[in-house]
N, C-alpha and C positions, 0 to 999 in steps of 0.2 A: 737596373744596376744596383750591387750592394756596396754602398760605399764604407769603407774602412774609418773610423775617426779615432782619432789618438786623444783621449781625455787625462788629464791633470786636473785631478782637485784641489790642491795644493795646498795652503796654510789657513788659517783662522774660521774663518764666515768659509771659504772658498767649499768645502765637505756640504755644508749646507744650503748654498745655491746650486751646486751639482745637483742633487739630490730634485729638488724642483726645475730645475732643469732636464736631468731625468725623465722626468716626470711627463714635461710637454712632448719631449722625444718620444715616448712610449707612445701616447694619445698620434702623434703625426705619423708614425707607422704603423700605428689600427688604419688611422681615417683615410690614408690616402695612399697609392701604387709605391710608397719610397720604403728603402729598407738602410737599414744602417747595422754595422758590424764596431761596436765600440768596443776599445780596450784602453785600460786604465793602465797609468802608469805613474810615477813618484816625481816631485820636483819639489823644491824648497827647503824651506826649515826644518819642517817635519824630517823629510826626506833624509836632510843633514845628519838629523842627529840619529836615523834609523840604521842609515849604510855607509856612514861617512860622508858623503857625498853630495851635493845640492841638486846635481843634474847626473843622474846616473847615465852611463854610455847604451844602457837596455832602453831607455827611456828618448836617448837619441838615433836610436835606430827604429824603434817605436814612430816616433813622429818622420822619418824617413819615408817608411812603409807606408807609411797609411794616406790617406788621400786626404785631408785636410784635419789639424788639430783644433782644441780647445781648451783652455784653461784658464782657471782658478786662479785668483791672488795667489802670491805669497811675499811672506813677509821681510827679514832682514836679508835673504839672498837673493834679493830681485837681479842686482849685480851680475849674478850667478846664473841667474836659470834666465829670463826675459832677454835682459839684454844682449847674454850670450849665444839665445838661439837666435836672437835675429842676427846678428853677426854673422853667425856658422852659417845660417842656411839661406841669410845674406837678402832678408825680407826687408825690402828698402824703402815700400811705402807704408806708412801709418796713417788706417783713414779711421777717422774717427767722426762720426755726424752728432749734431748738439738739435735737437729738436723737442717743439714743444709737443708734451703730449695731454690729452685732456685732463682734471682734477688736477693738477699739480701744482704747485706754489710756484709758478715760471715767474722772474724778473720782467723779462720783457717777451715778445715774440720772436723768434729765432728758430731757425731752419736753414741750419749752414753743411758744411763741411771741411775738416780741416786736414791739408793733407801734407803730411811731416817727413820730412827724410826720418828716416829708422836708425841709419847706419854709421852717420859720424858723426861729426861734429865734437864737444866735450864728452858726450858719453860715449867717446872711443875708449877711453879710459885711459889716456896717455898723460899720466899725473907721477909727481916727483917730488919729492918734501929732501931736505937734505940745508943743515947750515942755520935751521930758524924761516927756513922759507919753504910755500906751497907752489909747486908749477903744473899748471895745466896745459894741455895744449889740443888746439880746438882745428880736426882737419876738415875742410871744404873742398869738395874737389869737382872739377866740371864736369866727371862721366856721370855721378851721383845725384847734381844738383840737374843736370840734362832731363835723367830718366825720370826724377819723380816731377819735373814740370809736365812731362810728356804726360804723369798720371792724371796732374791735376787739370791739364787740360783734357784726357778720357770722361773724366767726371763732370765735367763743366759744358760739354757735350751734350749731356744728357740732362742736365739741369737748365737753368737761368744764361749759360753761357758769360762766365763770367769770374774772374780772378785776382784776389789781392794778392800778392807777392808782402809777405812781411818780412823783415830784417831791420839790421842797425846799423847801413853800411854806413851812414854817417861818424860811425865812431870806428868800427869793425872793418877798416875797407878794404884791407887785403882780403879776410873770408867772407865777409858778407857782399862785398863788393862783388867778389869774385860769382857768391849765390845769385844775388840779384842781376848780374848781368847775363850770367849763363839761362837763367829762365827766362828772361825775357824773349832773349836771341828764340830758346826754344818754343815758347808761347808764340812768337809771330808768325809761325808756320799756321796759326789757325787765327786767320783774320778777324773769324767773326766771333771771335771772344772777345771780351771786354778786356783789358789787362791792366788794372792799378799798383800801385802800391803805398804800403807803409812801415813808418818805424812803429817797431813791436811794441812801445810803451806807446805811443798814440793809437797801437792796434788795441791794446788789453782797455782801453777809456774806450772806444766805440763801441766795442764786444758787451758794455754795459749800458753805454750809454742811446747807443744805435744799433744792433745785434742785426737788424731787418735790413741795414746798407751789404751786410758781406753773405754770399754763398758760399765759395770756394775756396777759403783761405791756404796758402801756399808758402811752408816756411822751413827754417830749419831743426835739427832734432829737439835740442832743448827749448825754444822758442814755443814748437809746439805742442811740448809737455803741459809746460805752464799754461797756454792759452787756453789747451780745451779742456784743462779741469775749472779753467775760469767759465769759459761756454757752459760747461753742463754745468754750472753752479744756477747759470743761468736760466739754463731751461728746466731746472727744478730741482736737480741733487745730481750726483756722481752713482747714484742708485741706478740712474736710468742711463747709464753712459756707456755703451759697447763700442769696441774697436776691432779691428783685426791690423794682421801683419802680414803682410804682400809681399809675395816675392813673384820671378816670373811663371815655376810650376808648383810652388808650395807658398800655403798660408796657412797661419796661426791665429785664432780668435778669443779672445779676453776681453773681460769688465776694465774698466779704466780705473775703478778702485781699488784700493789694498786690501789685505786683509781683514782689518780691523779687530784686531786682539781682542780689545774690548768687551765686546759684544758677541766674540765667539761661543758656540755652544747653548745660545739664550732663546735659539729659536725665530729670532727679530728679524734677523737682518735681507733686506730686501736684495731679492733673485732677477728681478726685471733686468739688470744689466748681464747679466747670465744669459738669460734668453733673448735677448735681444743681441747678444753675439752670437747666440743660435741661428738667426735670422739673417745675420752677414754669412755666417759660413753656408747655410742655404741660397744664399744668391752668388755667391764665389765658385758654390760648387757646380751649379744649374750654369751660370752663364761659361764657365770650363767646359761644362761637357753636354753642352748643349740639350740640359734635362728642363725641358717646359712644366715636367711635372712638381718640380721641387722645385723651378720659380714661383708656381704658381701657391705654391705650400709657403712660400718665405710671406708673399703678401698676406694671404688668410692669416698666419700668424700673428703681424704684426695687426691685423686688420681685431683678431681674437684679443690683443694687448689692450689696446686703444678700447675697446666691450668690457674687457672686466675692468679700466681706471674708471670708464663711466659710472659704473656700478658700484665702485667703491672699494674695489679687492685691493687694500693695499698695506704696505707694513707700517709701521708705526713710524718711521724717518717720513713719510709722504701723507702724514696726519692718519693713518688707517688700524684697523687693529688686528689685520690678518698675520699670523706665523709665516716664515719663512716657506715651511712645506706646504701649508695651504695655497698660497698663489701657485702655485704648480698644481696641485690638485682643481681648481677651479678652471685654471686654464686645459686643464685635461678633458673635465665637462663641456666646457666652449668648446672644444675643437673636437669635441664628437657630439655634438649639437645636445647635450643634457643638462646645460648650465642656464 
């Protein structure tokens, strides 16, 4: 099967982890039975000032069409492009895993996963300034908070068997209340999971101080913003930090970092969170369509990651002094066995 992928390079660094990420694509469809049909399409900043636009309408029927997307940071329209597709196309789980991987400057040990409602909460965007005053308003609702327990309990399956619920219904008790009681009710359909909880500022002290107590972490949208840029800080940088965005027949995969203006253009900036949402949309796409051959392509991958940190292939953010496109080039070698 040829699968279709919708690519977004998007703003700053985003051109340049493409590019090595690229790169590993090219190498996985030498070495092994899968093929892929990518097509490139515009979103962000860039995009903004090219068509007027942030998120062009070709670019959402682009990721319609195609059978799972991927994309690139982008920068001041995140608003715009990120948040709006998971709306639109109504991708409700955000899984995001914090794990350590070898060489890397990890805090502690950790190998979680953190699994976010997408879809409402403050980043619905239902905000009102008017008189000298700002009004937010933050919606929780039980079909929403049902479904992604139900996720987090899928993942927890297959793991440690095991789940914090985090919130703040201490302060927050009509929505968080409302979060935390509705996952629970959902979580008890599967007895043999474990089901704790906490509040999210006693969650973000463990996250540092005990990382190895949580697997499953279960919370709301902005809660879980915060938390797993804390988590990957943890397991060694935001470099190494891929995500995707779930919905029931369409998913979206991205780095969990920004752009980083900065350091655009220099060559630097480290791709591993790039290819490692390559690695998500290779097990999303395999365990959808029931392709053994491109599971088994996600682990070698990840399996080829974990060989070049041994060895030292890294960028300069992860103490290394490889280029951006070089980590893609090396991991091209690995995975057709001449590295």
């Amino acid at each position: 099967m040829k699968y279709e992928i919708a690519w977004i390079k998007g703003d700053g660094i985003g051109p340049e982890i493409s590019e090595a990420a690229l790169k590993v694509l090219e190498a996985i469809e030498k070495g092994f039975n899968v093929s892929f049909d990518v097509k490139f399409y515009l979103a962000g900043d860039d995009c903004l000032n090219i068509t007027g636009k942030a998120l062009p309408e070709e670019t959402v029927e682009g990721i319609r069409r195609a059978h799972a997307t991927i994309k690139g940071p982008v920068g001041e329209t995140a608003a715009d492009v990120i948040v709006k597709l998971r709306q639109m196309f109504d991708l409700y789980a955000n899984i995001r895993p914090a794990k350590n991987y070898p060489g890397l400057n990890a805090i502690k040990d950790i190998d979680l996963i953190i699994v976010r409602e997408n879809t409402e909460g403050l980043y619905k965007g239902f905000e009102y300034e008017f008189d000298g005053k700002a009004i937010g308003i933050r919606v929780i609702t039980e079909r929403a908070s049902r479904r992604i327990a139900r996720e987090a309990a899928k993942l927890a399956l297959q793991r440690k068997k095991k789940v914090t619920i985090v919130h703040k219904a201490n302060v927050l008790r009509k929505t968080c209340g409302l979060f935390r009681r509705v996952a629970r009710d959902e979580l008890s359909k599967y007895p043999e999971i474990e089901v704790n909880e906490m509040y999210v500022d006693a969650a973000s002290m463990a996250l540092i101080r005990n990382p190895e107590s949580f697997d499953i972490i279960l919370t709301t949208n902005m809660f879980g913003d915060i938390l797993s840029d804390e988590a990957a800080q943890v397991a060694g940088g935001l470099g190494m930090a891929a995500s995707g965005n779930i919905g029931e027949d369409m998913a979206l995969f991205e780095p969990v970092h920004g752009s980083a203006p900065d350091i655009a253009g220099k060559g630097i900036a480290n791709p591993y969170s790039m290819i490692l949402s390559l690695k998500m949309m290779f097990e999303w796409l395999a365990n959808r369509h029931n392709d053994k051959e491109l599971l088994n392509v996600s682990k070698i991958l990840e399996s080829k990651i974990v060989e070049a940190l041994k060895k030292g292939i890294k960028t300069p953010d992860l103490g290394g002094s490889y280029r951006t496109i070089d980590i893609g080039s090396r991991l091209y070698d690995l995975i057709l066995g001449s590295g």
